[in-house]
C-alpha positions as CSV (number, residue, x, y, z in Angstrom):
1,X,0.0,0.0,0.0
2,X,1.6,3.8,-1.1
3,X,1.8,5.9,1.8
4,X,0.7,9.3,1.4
5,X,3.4,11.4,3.0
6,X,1.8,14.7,2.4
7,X,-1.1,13.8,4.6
8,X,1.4,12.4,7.3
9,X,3.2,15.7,6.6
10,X,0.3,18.0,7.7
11,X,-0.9,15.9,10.2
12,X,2.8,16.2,12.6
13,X,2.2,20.2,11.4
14,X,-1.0,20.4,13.4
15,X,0.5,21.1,17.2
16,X,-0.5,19.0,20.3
17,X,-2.3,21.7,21.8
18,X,-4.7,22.6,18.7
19,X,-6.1,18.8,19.3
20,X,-7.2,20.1,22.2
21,X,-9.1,23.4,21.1
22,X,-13.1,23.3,20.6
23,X,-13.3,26.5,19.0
24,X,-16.1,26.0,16.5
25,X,-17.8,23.5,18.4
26,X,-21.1,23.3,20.3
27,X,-21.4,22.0,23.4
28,X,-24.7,20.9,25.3
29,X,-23.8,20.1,28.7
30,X,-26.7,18.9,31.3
31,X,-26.5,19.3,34.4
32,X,-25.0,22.6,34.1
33,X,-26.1,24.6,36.6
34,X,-23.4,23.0,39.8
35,X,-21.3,20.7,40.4
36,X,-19.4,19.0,37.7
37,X,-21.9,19.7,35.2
38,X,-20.9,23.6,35.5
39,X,-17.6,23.0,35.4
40,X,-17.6,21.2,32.5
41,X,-20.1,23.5,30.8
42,X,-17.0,26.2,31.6
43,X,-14.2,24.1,30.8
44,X,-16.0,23.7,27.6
45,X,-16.4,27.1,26.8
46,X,-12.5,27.9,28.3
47,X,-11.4,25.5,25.1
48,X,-13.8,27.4,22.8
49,X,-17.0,26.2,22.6
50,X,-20.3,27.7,22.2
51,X,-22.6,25.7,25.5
52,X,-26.0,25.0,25.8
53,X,-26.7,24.8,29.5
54,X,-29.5,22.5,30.6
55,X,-30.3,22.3,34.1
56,X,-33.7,22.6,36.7
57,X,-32.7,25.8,38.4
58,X,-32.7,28.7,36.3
59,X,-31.0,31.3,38.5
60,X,-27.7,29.2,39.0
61,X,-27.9,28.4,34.8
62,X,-28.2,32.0,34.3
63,X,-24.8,32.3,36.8
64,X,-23.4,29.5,34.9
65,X,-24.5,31.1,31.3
66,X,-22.7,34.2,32.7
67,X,-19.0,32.3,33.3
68,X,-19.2,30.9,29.5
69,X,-19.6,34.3,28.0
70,X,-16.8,35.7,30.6
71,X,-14.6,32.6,28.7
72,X,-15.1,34.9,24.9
73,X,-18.6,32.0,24.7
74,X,-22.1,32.2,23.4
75,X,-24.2,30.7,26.4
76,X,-27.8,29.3,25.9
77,X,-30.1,28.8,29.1
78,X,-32.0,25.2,28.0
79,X,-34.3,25.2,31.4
80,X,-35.4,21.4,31.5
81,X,-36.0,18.8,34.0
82,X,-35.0,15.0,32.4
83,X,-37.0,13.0,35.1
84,X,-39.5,13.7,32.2
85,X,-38.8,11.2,29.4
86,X,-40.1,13.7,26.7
87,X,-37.5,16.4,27.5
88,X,-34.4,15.3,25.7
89,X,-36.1,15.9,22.1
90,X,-37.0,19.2,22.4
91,X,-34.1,20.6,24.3
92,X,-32.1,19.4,21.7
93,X,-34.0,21.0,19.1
94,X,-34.0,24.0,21.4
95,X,-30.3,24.1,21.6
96,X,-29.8,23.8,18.2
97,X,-32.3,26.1,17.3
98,X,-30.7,28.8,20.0
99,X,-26.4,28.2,18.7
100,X,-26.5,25.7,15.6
101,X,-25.9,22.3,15.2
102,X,-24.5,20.5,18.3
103,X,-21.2,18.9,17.8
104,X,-20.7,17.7,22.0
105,X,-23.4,16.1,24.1
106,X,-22.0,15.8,28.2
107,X,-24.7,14.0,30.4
108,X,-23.7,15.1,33.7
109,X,-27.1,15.2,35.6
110,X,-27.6,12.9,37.8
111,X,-29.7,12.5,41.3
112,X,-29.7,9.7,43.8
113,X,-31.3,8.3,47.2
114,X,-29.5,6.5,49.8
115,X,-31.3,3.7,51.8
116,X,-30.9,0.3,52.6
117,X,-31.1,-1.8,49.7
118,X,-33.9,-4.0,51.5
119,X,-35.8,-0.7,51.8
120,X,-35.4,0.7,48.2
121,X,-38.5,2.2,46.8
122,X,-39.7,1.6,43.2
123,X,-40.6,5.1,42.9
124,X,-36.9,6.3,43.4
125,X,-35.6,3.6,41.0
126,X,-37.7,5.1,38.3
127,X,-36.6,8.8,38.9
128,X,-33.1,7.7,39.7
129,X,-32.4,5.5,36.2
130,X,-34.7,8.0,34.6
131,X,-32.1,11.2,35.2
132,X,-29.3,9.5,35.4
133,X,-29.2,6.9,32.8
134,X,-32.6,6.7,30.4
135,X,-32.3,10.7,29.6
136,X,-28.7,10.1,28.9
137,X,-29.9,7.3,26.1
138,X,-32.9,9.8,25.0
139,X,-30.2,13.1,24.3
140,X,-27.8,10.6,22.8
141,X,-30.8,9.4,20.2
142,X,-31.8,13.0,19.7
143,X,-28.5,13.9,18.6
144,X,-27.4,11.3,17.5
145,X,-30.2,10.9,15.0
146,X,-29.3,14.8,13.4
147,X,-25.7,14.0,13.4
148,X,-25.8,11.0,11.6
149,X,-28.9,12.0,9.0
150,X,-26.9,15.5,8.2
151,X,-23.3,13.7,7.8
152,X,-21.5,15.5,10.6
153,X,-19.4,14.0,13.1
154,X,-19.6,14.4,16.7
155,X,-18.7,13.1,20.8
156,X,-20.7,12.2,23.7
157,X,-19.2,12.1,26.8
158,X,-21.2,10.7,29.9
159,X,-20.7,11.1,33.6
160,X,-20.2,7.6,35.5
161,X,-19.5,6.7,38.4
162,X,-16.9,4.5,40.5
163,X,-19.4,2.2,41.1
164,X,-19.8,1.3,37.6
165,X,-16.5,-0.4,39.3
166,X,-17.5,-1.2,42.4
167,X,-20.0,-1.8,44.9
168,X,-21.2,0.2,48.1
169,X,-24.1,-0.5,50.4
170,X,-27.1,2.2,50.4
171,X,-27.0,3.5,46.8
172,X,-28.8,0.2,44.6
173,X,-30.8,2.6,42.4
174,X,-27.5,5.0,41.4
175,X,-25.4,1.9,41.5
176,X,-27.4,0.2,38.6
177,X,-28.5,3.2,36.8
178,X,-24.7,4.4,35.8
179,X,-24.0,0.9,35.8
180,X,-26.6,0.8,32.6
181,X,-24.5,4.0,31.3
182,X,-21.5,1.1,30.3
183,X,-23.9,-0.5,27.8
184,X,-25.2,2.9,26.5
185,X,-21.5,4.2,26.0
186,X,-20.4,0.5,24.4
187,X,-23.3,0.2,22.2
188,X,-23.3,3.4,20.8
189,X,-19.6,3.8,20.2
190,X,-20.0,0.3,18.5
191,X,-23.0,1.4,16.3
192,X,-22.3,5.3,15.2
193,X,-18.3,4.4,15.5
194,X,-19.0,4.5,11.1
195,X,-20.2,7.5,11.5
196,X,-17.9,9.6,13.0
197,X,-19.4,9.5,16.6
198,X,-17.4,8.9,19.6
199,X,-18.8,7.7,22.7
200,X,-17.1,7.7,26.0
201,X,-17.2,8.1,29.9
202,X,-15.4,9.7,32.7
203,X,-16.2,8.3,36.2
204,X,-15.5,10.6,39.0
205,X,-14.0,9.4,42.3
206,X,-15.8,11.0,45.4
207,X,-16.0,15.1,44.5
208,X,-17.0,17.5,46.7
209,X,-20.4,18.4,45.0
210,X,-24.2,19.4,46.7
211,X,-25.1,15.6,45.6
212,X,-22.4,14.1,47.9
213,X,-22.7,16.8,50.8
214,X,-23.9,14.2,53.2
215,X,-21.4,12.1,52.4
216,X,-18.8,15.3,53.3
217,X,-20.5,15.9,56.4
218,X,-20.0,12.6,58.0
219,X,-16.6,12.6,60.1
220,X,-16.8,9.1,60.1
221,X,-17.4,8.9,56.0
222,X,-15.0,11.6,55.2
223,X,-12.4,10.2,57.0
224,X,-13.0,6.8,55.1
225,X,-13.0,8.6,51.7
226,X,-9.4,10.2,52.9
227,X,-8.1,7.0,53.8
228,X,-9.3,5.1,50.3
229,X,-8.4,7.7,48.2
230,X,-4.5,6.8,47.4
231,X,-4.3,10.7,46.6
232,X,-5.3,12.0,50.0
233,X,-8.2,14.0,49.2
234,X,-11.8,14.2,48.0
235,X,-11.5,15.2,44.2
236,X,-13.2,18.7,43.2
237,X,-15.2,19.5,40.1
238,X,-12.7,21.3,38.1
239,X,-10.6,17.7,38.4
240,X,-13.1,16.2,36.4
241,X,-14.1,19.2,33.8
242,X,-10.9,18.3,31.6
243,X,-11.0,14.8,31.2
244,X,-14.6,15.4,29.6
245,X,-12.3,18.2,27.5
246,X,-9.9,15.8,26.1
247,X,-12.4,13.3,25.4
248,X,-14.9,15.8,23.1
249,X,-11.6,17.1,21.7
250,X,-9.8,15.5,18.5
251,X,-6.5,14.4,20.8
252,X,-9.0,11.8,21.7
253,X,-10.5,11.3,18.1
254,X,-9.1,7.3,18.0
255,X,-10.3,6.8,21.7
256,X,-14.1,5.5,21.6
257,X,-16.6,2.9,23.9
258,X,-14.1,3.9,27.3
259,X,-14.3,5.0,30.6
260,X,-12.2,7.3,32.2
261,X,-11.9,6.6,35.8
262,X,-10.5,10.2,37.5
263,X,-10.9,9.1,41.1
264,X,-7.6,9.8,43.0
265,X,-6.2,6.3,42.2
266,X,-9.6,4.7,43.9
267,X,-9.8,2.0,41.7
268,X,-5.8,1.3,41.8
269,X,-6.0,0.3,44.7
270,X,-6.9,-3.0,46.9
């Protein structure tokens, strides 16, 4: 086979740190109005992408709308709430309608309930693997169905968990429900892989978020997650923002149907 050495040429011309530039891109981050949602709705924006911000609370998206513009960004407020199933269409059609064509999807919403697994309610499970892992299926189908009918290429990145690793007691619902995320990312990055569709996920260790408050708040829990954590600390969301960076980005265009496990080390270690 001839190889072409004018491609290979202009590809080594093309510095590192371009692969890592959005500009020109369009993000739609859920989640974005806290946590590690916002920060990756700014991270976003920092490497040059326009972000639609979908999130419950309105105030804190407008706050979060107002850091991507500070970044040079065009911010779009997508007020939503994906415990409803019939949400993802429309704000993806509102998003697109609002900046253009979206070229990133990030599912970072997520809720939980802790409880004894013996005492786990059916109505939580439905909420819980409707948020954090059916509307993640339902944006990736709206999106996915405009990228692939207009030709364009694009990246979903989705917001796991360590215990698609591992287990804990009280958390059954989350547990399965970003569990399910690892045959949404696998399938996906199979299928639409032809395409031009990458699909991928990064799995936080224990961040210091409003979701795992409680969790801070315990001496006894804290002190655990210190312990476990071979890094010493609890991670924070601006660890996980760039990991979702690099995998939207084209210095991760051959990496597709992984998780990225930024957890301290957690899962390192025995």
């Amino acid at each position: 086979m001839e190889v072409d050495l004018s491609s290979i040429a202009a590809e080594h011309a093309v510095g590192i740190s371009e692969r890592f530039n959005l500009a020109g891109r369009r993000a739609l981050v859920t989640g974005a109005s806290r946590g590690i949602g916002r920060a990756i709705a700014e991270a976003m924006a920092s490497a040059g992408a326009d972000v639609a911000l979908v999130g419950r609370d309105e105030t804190a998206l407008a706050q979060a709308a107002g850091a991507v513009e500070a970044a040079g960004r065009r911010a779009v407020l997508c007020p939503g709430d994906l415990a409803d199933s019939s949400a993802a269409a429309h704000l993806v059609a509102q998003a697109e309608l609002a900046i253009g064509p979206i070229d990133v999807l990030v599912h970072a919403a997520g809720t939980t309930a802790r409880v004894p697994s013996a005492q786990a309610r059916d109505e939580d499970f439905g909420r819980i693997m409707q948020v954090n892992a059916a509307a993640g299926m339902q944006l990736a189908q709206a999106l996915g169905g405009r990228l692939i009918a207009s030709g364009r290429p694009g990246a979903m990145v989705f917001v796991a968990s360590l215990l698609t690793a591992r287990g804990r007691p009280t958390v059954l619902h989350y547990a399965m429900s970003k569990t399910a995320m690892l045959g949404l990312i696998r399938t996906l990055a199979v299928e639409w892989g032809p395409h031009g569709i990458r699909v991928n996920g990064v799995a936080p260790g224990y961040v210091r978020t409003d979701l795992t408050r409680p969790l801070q708040q315990d001496e006894r829990f804290n002190q655990w997650v210190l312990e476990r954590t071979p890094m010493g600390r609890w991670g924070e969301p601006a660890d996980i923002a760039p990991a979702a960076v690099f995998l939207a980005s084209d210095a991760a265009r051959f990496i597709s149907g992984q998780v990225l496990y930024v957890d301290g080390g957690w899962t390192a270690s025995l």
